[in-house]
N, C-alpha and C positions, 0 to 999 in steps of 0.2 A: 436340226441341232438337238441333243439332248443333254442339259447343262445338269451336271452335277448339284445333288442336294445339297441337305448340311452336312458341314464337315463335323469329323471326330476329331476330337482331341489324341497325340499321337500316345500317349502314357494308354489311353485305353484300345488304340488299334493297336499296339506291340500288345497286348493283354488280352485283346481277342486272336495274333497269332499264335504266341505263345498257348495259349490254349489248346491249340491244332496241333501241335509238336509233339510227336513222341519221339522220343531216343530210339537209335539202332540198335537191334538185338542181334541183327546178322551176322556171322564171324567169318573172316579167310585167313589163312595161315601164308603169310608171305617174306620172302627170303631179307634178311637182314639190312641188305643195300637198299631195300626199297620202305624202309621202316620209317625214317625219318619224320616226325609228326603224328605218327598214329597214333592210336588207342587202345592200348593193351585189354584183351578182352577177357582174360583171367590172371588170378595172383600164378606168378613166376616162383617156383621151389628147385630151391638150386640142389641138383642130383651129385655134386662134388663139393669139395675143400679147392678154395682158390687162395692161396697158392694150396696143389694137390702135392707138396713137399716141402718141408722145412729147407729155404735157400738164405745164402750169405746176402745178408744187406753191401756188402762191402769185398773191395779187393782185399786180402791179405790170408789169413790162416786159421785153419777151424783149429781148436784148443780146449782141453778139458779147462774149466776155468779155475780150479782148484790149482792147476800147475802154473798159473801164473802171479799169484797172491806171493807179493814181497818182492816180484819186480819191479825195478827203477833203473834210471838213466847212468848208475853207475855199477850196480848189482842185476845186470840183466840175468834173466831165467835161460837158459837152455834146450829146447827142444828136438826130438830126431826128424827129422821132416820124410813124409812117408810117400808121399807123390802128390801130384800137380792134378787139380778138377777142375775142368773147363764147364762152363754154362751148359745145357746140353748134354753134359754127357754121367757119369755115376761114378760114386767112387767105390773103390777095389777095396777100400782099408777098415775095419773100425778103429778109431783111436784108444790108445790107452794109454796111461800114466805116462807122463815121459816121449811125447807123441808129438806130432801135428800135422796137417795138411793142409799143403796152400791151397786157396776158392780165388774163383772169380766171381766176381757179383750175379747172382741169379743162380749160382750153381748150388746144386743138390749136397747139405750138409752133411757130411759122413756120422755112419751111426757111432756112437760113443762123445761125440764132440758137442759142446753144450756153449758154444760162444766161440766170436770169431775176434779174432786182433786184428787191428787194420796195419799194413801192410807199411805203414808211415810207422808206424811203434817198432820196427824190427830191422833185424840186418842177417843178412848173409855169412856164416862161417862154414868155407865148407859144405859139408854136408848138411848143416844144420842150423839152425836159425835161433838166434837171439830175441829175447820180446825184452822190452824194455819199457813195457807199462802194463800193469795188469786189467783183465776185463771181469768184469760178471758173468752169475748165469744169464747166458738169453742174448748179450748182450750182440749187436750186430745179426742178429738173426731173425727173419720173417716164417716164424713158426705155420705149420701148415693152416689152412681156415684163418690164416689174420685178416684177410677180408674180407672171405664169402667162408661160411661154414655149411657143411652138409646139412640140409634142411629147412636151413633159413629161405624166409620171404622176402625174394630180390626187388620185384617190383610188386605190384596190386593193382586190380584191375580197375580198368579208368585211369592208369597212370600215361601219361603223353609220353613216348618215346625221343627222349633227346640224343644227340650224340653222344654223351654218357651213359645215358641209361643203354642204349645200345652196343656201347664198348662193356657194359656189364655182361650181357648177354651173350657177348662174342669169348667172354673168358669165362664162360660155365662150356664153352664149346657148341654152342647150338646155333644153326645155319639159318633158322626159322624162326619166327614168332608169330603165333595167334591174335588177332585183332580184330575188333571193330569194322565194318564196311562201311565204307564214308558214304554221305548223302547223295543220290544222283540228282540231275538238274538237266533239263535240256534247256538253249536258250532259244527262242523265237524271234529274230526281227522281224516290224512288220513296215505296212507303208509304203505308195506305192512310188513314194521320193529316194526311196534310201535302196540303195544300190549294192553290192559288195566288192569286197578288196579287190584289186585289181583291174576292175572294170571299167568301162569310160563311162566318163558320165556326161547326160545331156543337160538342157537347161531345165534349171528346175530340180536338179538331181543333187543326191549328196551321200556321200559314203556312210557305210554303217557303220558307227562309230562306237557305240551300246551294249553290241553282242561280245568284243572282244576286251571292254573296260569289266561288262559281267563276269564275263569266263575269268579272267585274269582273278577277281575279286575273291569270287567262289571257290575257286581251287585252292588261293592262297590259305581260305578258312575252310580248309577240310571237305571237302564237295569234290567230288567228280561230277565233270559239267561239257556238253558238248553244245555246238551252237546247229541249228538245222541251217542246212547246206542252200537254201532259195529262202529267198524274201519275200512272207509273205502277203499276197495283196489285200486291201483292207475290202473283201469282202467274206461274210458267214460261211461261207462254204469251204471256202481257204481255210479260215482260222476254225473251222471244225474238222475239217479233214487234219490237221498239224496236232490238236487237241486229241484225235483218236490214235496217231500214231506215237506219241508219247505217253499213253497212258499207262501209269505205273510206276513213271516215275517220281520220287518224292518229292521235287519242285517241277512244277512246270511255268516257265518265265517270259512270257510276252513282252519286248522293245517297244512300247508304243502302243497306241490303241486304245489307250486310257482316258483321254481326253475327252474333250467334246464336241468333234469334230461331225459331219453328218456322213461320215465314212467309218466312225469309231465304232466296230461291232462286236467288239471282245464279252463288254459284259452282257449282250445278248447273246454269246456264244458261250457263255459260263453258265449261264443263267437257265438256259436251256437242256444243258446234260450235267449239271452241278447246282451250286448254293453262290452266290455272293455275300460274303460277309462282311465288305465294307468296302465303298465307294467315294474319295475324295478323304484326306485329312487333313487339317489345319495346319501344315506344317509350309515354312518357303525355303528354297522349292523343295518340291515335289508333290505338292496340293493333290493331283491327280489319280495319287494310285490306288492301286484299284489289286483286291485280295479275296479269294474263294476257295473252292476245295469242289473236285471233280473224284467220285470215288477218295483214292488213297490219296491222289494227287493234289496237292499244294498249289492254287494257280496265283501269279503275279503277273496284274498289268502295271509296267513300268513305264514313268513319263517318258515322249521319246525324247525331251529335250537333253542331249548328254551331261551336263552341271548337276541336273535334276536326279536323272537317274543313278548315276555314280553315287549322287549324295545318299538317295534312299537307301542305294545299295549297302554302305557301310552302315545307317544310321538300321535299318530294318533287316535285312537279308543278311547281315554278316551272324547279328546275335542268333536267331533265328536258325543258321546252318552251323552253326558251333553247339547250338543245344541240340540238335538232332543228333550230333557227330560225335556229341559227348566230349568236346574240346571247353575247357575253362573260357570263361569271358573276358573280351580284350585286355591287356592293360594300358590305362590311356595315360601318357605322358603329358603335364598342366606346368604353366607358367603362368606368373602373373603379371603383367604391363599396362602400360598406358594405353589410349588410342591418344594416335596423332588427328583424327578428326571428328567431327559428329556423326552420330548416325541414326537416319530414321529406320524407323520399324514399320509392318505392316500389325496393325493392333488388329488381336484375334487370333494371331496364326503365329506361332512358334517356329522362329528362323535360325536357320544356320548358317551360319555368315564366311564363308572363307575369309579367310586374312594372311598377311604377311607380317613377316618382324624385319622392320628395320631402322636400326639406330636404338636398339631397345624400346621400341612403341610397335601400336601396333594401326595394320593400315587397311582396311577393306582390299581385299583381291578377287570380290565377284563382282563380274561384267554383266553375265547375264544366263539364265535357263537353258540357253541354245549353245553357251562357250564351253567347251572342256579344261581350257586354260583356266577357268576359276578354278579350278580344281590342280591343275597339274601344277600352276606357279605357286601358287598357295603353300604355306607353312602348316597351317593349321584350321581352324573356325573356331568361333565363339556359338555360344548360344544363346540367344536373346528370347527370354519370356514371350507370349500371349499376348500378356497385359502390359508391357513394356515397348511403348513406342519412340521411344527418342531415350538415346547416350549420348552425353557430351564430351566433348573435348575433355582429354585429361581424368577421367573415369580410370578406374581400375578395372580390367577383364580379364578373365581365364581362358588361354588361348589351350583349346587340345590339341597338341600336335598330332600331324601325321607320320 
C-alpha cells in the first residue's frame, strides 16, 4: 500500500493548476453550422452595409413625403401610382412629385422616395391611390447600414459564438469563421474491475462508468475529448505505454488509479517521465486526485469512485478546460433554503454535498463515493467549510444548482 500524504487545501491545488494553464493560440477556420460555442479568434469587420439597401419597413407605398403634408381622413392627398415592388426584386421607377409606388415589406426603396405610407392609411381609386395620413422623412424605412455598417466591429476576439452572434455572421454573407481550437483530452479508464460498454461482465466486474460521465463533461465545456478504446490494467507498463501514445495532448485523464491501492501505479508512472505536482486534496469526495504534467501534457488521476470523479470533474476539470479554451467561467445559479435535517462534516476536508429540494428545504442526496445517482438525482450541492463539522436542522444554505 502506499497511503497518500497530506492533503492540500483545494483553493491552493486549483492555484497550483491554474498555474499550468495556458490559453490556446491555435486557430481553424470552420464552416458556420459548426460554430455554435466557439471562440472567435479575431475582431470580425463587416465588409458590407446590412441592410446593403434602403428597404420598406412596411406594406404600403414609397412617397416623397413632402407630398403628403395636409393629408387627412377627409382631405386625402392624391398620388399616381407607378408600379408594384415585390421583396426581391428592383424598382423600374424614380419617384417624383406627384408619384408613388406600392413596396412590400423588405423591398428595395425606389430612388427619389424618402418614406413609406402604410398601406392601412390609403385607398384605391382607380389608378391611383389616396394617402389619408401624412408621413415623415425616413419614416417606415430601414436605411442601408441600420444595423451593420461598412467597417464596423461585429464581433472581437474571444467573443463566444452564440446563435445570434452567428445569425450576425450569416447576414455579412460569410460561410466561415476563424476560431480558437478547443482543448484536446484523451480519456484513460483503468483497472482491472472495470470492463466496457457492452460487454459481459464477471464477478467482480463492473462497467466503466467514468470515461463516458468525462467525455460527456469535457465536451460540453469546450474540449474535444476521446476515450482510449481498452481498459487499462493496473500495471506500469500499461499505464506507460497509454502515457506515450497520447502524448501531446493538453490533458491527459486517467479513471482511477489514484488511490491507494497496491496496484495503484499512476503516480509512479508520472513520476517517472514527468513531475507530480500534487497528490491527495482535502476535499469530500475526491480526496484522491492526483495532478502532473508529462512534457506539454496536463495529467489527471481521477478517483475511480463515479460520485467522486464526476464531482472533481466539474469542481476542477471544468474551470480548468474553459480557461484553456478561453470560454468565460460558469455561471452558477444559487438558492437559499432550509435543510430538512442535520448534517455532519468531515472536519478538515472541504465537502461537497449533493442535495435535493423538496418542499422548499433542502435534503442530502449523497449515498456514497461509489453511487452515480448522488450525482444524477441530485438538484444541486452545497459547500460545507474545512472547519465546519455539523449544520443543523433548519440552517439556512446555498444550494448551487446544476
Amino acid at each position: 500500500m502506499k497511503p497518500i500524504g497530506s492533503l492540500i487545501p483545494l483553493d491552493k491545488a486549483m492555484k497550483i493548476c491554474f498555474n499550468e494553464i495556458k490559453e490556446i493560440d491555435s486557430e481553424e477556420r470552420i464552416p458556420l453550422g459548426e460554430a455554435t460555442g466557439r471562440v472567435v479568434s479575431q475582431d470580425i469587420v463587416s465588409s458590407v452595409n446590412v441592410p446593403p439597401f434602403a428597404r420598406s419597413a412596411m406594406d404600403g407605398y414609397a412617397v416623397l413625403s413632402q407630398n403628403t403634408f395636409g393629408a387627412g381622413q377627409y382631405e386625402p392627398v392624391k398620388l399616381k401610382c407607378l408600379e408594384k415592388i415585390h421583396a426581391g426584386g428592383q424598382p423600374s421607377f424614380s419617384i417624383k412629385s406627384g408619384e408613388c409606388s406600392q413596396i412590400a415589406t423588405g423591398a428595395m426603396v425606389p430612388e427619389g422616395a424618402d418614406s413609406v405610407v402604410m398601406v392601412e392609411h390609403t385607398e384605391l381609386e382607380g389608378e391611383d391611390i389616396l394617402i389619408y395620413k401624412p408621413v415623415y422623412p425616413g419614416q417606415h424605412i430601414s436605411p442601408a447600414g441600420e444595423d451593420v455598417k461598412l467597417g464596423d466591429i461585429v464581433l472581437r476576439r474571444e467573443d463566444v459564438l452564440s446563435p445570434a452572434r452567428i445569425g450576425v455572421l450569416a447576414a455579412l454573407g460569410l460561410c466561415e469563421v476563424k476560431v480558437f481550437n478547443r482543448p484536446s483530452a484523451v480519456i484513460i479508464p483503468t483497472g482491472n474491475e472495470v470492463r466496457p460498454l457492452g460487454s459481459k461482465l464477471e464477478e467482480g466486474q463492473i462497467y466503466d462508468v467514468n470515461s463516458h460521465t468525462l467525455q460527456a463533461t469535457l465536451n460540453l465545456h469546450g474540449a474535444v475529448s476521446v476515450i482510449h478504446k481498452e481498459i487499462v490494467e493496473d500495471e506500469i507498463e500499461k499505464v506507460e505505454e497509454a502515457i506515450k501514445l497520447y502524448e501531446g495532448f493538453d490533458f491527459i485523464i486517467f479513471s482511477g488509479g489514484s488511490s491507494v491501492g497496491e496496484r495503484d501505479v499512476l503516480i509512479e508512472a508520472i513520476k517517472k517521465h514527468g513531475e507530480v505536482l500534487f497528490h491527495g486534496i482535502a476535499v469530500k469526495p475526491g480526496k484522491p486526485t492526483l495532478f502532473g504534467r508529462i512534457n506539454k501534457s496536463l495529467v489527471f488521476g481521477m478517483p475511480g469512485n463515479p460520485a467522486s470523479c464526476l464531482s472533481n470533474a466539474y469542481i476542477m476539470l471544468v474551470p480548468l478546460i474553459r480557461k484553456m479554451a478561453r470560454l468565460p467561467g460558469v455561471h452558477l445559479n444559487k438558492v437559499t433554503l432550509p435543510l430538512s435535517k442535520r448534517i455532519v462534516s468531515t472536519l478538515g476536508r472541504h465537502q461537497f454535498l449533493t442535495v435535493k429540494i423538496i418542499s422548499g428545504e433542502v435534503e442530502p442526496a449523497f449515498k456514497s463515493s461509489g453511487a452515480i445517482t448522488s450525482l444524477s438525482s441530485a438538484d444541486g450541492y452545497i459547500e460545507i467549510p474545512a472547519l465546519v463539522d455539523l449544520i443543523e436542522k433548519g440552517e439556512i444554505v446555498e444550494v448551487i444548482l446544476f
